[in-house]
py3Dmol code that shows the C-alpha trace and the ligand (Angstrom):
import py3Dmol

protein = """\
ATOM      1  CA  UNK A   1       7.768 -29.321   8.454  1.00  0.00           C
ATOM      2  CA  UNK A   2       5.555 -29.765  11.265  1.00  0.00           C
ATOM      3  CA  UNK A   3       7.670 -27.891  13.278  1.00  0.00           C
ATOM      4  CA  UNK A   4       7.511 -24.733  10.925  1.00  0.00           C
ATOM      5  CA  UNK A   5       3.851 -25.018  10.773  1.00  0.00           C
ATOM      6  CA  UNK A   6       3.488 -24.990  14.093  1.00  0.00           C
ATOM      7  CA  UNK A   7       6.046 -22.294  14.243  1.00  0.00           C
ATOM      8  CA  UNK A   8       4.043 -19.735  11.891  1.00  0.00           C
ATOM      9  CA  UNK A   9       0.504 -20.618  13.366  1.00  0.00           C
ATOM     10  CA  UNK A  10       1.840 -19.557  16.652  1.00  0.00           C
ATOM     11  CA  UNK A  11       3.648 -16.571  15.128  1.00  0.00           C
ATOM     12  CA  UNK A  12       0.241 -15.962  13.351  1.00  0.00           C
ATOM     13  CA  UNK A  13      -1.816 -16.139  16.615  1.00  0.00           C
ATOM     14  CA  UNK A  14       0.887 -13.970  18.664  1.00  0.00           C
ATOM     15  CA  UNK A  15       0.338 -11.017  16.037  1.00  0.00           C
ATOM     16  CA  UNK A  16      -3.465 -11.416  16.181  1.00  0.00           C
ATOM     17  CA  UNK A  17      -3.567 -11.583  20.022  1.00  0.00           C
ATOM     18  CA  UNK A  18      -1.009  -8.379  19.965  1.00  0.00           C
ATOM     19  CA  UNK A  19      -3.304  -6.644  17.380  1.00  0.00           C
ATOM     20  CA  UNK A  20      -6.248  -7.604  19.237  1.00  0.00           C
ATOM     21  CA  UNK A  21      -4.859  -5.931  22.515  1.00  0.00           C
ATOM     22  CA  UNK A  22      -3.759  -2.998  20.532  1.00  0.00           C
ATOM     23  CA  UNK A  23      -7.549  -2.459  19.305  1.00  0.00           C
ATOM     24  CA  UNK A  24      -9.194  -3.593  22.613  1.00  0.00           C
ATOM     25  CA  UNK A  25      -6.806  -0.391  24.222  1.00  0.00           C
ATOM     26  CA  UNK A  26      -8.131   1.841  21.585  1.00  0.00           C
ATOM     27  CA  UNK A  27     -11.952   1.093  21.628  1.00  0.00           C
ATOM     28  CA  UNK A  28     -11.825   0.514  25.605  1.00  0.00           C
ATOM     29  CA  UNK A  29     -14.180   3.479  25.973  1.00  0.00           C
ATOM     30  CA  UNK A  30     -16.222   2.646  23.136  1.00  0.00           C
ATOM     31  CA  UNK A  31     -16.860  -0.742  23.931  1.00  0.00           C
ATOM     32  CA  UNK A  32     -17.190   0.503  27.928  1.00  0.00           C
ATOM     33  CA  UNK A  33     -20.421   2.740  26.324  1.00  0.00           C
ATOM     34  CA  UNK A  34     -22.056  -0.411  25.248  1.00  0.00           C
ATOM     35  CA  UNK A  35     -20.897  -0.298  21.625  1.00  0.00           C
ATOM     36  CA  UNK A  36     -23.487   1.606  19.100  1.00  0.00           C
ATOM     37  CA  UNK A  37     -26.225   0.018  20.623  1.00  0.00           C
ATOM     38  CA  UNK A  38     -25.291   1.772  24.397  1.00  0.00           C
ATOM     39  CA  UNK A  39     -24.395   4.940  22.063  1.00  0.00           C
ATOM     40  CA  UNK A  40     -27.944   5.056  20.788  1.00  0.00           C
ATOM     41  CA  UNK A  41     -29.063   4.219  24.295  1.00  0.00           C
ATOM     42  CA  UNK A  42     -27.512   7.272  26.064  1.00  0.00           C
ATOM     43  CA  UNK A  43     -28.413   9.602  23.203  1.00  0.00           C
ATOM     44  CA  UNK A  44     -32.201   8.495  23.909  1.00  0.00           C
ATOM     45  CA  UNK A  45     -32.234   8.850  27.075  1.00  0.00           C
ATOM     46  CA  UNK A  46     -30.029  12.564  26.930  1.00  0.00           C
ATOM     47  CA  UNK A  47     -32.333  14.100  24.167  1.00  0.00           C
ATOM     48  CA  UNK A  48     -35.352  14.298  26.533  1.00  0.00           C
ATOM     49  CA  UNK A  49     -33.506  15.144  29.773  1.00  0.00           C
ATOM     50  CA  UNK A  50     -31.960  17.990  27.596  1.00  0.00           C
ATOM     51  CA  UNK A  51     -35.598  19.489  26.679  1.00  0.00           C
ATOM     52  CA  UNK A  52     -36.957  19.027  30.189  1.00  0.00           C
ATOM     53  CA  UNK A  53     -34.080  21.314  32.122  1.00  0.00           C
ATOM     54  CA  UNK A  54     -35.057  24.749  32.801  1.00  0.00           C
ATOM     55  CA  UNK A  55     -31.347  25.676  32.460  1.00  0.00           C
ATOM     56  CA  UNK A  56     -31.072  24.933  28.549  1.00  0.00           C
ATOM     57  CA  UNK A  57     -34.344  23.948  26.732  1.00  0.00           C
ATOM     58  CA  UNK A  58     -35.134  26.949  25.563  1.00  0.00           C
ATOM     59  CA  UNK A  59     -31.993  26.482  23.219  1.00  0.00           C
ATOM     60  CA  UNK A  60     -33.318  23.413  21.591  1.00  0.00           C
ATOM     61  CA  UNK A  61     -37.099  24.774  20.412  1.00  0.00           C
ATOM     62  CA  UNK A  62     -37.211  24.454  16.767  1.00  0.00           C
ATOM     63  CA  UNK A  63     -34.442  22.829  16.447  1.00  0.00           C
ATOM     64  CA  UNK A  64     -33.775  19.683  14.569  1.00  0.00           C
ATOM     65  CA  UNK A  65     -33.555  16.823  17.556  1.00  0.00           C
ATOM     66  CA  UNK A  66     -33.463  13.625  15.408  1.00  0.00           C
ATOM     67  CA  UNK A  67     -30.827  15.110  13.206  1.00  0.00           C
ATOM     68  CA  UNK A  68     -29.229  16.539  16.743  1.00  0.00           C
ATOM     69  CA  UNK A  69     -29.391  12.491  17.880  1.00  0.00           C
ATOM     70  CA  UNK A  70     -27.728  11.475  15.150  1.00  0.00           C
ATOM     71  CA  UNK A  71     -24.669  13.903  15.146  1.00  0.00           C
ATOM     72  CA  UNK A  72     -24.369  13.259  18.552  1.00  0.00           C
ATOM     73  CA  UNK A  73     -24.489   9.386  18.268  1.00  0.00           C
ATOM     74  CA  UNK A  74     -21.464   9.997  15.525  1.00  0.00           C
ATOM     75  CA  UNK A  75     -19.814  11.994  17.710  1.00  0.00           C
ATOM     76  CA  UNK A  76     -19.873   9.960  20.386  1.00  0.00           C
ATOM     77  CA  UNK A  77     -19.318   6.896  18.997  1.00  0.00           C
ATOM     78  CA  UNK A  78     -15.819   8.558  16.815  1.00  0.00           C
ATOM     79  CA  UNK A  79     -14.662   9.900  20.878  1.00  0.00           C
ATOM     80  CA  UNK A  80     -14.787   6.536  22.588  1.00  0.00           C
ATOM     81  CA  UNK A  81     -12.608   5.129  19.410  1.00  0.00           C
ATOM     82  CA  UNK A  82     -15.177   3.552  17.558  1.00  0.00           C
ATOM     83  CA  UNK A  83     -15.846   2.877  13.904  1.00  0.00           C
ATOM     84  CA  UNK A  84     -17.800   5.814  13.138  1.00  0.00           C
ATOM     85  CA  UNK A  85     -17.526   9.027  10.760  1.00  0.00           C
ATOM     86  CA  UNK A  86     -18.863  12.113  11.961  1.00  0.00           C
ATOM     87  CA  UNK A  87     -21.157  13.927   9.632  1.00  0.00           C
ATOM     88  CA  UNK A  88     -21.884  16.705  11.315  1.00  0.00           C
ATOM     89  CA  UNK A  89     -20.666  20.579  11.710  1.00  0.00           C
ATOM     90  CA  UNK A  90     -17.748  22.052  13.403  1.00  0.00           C
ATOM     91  CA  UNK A  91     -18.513  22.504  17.066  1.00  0.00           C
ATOM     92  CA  UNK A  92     -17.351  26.490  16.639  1.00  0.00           C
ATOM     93  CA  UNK A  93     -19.445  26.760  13.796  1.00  0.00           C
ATOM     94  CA  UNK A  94     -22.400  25.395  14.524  1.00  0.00           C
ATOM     95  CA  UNK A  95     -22.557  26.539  17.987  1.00  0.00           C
ATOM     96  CA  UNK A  96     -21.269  30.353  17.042  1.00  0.00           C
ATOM     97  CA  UNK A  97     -24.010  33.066  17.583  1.00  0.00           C
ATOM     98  CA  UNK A  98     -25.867  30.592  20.324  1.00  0.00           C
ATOM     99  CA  UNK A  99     -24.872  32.682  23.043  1.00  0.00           C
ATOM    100  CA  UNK A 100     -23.706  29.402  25.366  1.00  0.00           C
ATOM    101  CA  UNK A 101     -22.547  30.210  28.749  1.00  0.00           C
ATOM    102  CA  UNK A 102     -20.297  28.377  30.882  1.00  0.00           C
ATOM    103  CA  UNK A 103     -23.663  27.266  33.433  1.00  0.00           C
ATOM    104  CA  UNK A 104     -25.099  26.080  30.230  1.00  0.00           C
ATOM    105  CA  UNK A 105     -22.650  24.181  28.837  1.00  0.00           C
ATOM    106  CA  UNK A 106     -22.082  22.401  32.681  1.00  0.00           C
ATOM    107  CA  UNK A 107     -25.952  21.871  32.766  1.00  0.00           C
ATOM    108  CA  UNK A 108     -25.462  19.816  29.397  1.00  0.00           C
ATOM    109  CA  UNK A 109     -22.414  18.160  30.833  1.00  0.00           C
ATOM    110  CA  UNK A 110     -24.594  17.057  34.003  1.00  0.00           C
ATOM    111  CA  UNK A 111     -27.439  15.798  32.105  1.00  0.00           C
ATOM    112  CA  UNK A 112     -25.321  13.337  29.515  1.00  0.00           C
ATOM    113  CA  UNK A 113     -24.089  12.217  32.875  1.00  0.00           C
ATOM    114  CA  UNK A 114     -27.276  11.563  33.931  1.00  0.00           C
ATOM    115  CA  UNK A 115     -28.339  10.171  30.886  1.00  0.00           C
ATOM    116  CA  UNK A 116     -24.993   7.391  31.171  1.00  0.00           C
ATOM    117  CA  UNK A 117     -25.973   6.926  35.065  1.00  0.00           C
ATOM    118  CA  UNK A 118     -29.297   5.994  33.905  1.00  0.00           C
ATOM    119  CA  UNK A 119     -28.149   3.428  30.795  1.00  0.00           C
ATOM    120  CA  UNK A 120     -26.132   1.932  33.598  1.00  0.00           C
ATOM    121  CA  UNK A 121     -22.565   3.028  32.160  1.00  0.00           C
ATOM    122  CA  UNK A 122     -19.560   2.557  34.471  1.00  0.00           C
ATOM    123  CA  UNK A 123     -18.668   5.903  36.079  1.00  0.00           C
ATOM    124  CA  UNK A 124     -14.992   4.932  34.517  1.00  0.00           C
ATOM    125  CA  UNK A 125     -16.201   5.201  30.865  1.00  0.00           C
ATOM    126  CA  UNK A 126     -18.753   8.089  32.009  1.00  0.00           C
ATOM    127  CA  UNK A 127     -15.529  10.316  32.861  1.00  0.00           C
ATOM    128  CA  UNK A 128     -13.716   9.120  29.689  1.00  0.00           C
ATOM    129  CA  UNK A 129     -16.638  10.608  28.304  1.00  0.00           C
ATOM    130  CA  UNK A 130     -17.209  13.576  29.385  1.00  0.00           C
ATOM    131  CA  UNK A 131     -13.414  14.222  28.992  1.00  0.00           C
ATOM    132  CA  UNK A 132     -13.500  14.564  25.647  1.00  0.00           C
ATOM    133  CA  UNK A 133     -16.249  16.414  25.642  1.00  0.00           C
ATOM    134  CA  UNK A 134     -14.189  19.452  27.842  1.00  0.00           C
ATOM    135  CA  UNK A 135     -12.081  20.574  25.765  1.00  0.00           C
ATOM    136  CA  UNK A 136     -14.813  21.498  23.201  1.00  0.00           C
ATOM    137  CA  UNK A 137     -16.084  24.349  25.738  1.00  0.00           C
ATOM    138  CA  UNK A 138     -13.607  26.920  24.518  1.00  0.00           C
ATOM    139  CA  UNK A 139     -15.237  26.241  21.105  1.00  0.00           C
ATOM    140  CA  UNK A 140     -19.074  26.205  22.354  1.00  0.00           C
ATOM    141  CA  UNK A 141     -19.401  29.038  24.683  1.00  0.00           C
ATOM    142  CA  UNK A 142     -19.012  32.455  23.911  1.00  0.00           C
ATOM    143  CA  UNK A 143     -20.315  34.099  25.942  1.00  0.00           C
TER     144      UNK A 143
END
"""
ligand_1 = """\
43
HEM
C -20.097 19.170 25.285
C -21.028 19.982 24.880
C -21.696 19.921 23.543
C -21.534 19.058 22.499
C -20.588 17.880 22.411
C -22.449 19.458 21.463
C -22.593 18.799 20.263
C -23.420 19.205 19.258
C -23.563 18.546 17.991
C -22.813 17.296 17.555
C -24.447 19.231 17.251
C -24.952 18.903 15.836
C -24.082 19.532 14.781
C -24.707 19.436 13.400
O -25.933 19.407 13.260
O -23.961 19.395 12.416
C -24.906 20.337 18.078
C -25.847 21.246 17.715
C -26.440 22.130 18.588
N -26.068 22.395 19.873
Fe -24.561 21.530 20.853
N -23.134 20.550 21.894
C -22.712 20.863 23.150
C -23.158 21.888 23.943
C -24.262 22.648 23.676
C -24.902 23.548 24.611
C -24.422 23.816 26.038
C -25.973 24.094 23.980
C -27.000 25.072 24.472
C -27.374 25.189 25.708
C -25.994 23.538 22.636
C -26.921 23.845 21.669
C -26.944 23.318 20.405
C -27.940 23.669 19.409
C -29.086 24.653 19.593
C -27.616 22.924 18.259
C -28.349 22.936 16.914
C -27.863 24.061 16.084
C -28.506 24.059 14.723
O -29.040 23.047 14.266
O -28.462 25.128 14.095
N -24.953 22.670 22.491
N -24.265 20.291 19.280
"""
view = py3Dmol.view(width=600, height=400)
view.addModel(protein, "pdb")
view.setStyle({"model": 0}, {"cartoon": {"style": "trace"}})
view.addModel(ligand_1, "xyz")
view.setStyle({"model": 1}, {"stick": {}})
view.zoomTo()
view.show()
């Protein structure tokens, strides 16, 4: 009896510690941003970096930046492998008709990195970052 107890708690904590691994592998990049709370973090600190460069600001007058923060908090937060939904459009769609360039979406690129560098993320989790973020440019620029 107490040998079958003991049996199935350890069978128990094996399957947690496996599932626990499994997660931990999956959220490595999520957790490596500092959770929601480094997500929010980054996104605060990107937002203004993104209206002070010469190279892209102009894009971002009248636009919508606390609904921009959020999307991009979602965003984020689903591409590191966190528990998030994103609510916002379709990169193609949203981005169609903005007339993004190659040096423009790089100039973006640099300042998130910027932005991470200056929450303190690990340059590890800063490139898993970013690439996700790459293969998105064939959808953002067009021109
Ligand atoms: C990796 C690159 C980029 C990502 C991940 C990204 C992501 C996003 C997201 C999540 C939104 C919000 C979508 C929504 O409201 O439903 C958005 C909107 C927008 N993005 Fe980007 N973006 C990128 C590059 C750029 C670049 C390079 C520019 C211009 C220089 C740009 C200009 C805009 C503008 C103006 C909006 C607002 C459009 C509107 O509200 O009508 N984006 N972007």
């Amino acid at each position: 009896m107490t040998t079958s107890l003991a049996k199935l708690v350890g069978a128990g904590m094996l399957a947690m510690a496996t599932l626990g691994a499994a997660h931990a592998a999956d959220d490595a990049t999520f957790q490596g941003l500092g959770g929601k709370a480094g997500i929010k973090k980054i996104v605060a600190t990107f937002i203004p970096l993104i209206q002070a460069d010469p190279r892209i600001k102009e894009s971002f007058t009248d636009i919508d930046m606390k609904n921009l923060a959020l999307r991009l908090e979602e965003q984020f937060c689903v591409l590191s492998g966190g528990p998030c939904e994103y609510k916002g459009k379709d990169m193609k769609e949203i981005h169609d008709g903005l007339n993004i360039t190659n040096a423009q979406f790089n100039a973006l690129a640099e300042d998130l990195q910027i932005a991470m560098e200056q929450v303190g993320i690990a340059s590890r989790y800063q490139n898993k970052l970013v690439a996700k973020l790459a293969p998105m440019q064939r959808d953002i620029v067009t021109k």
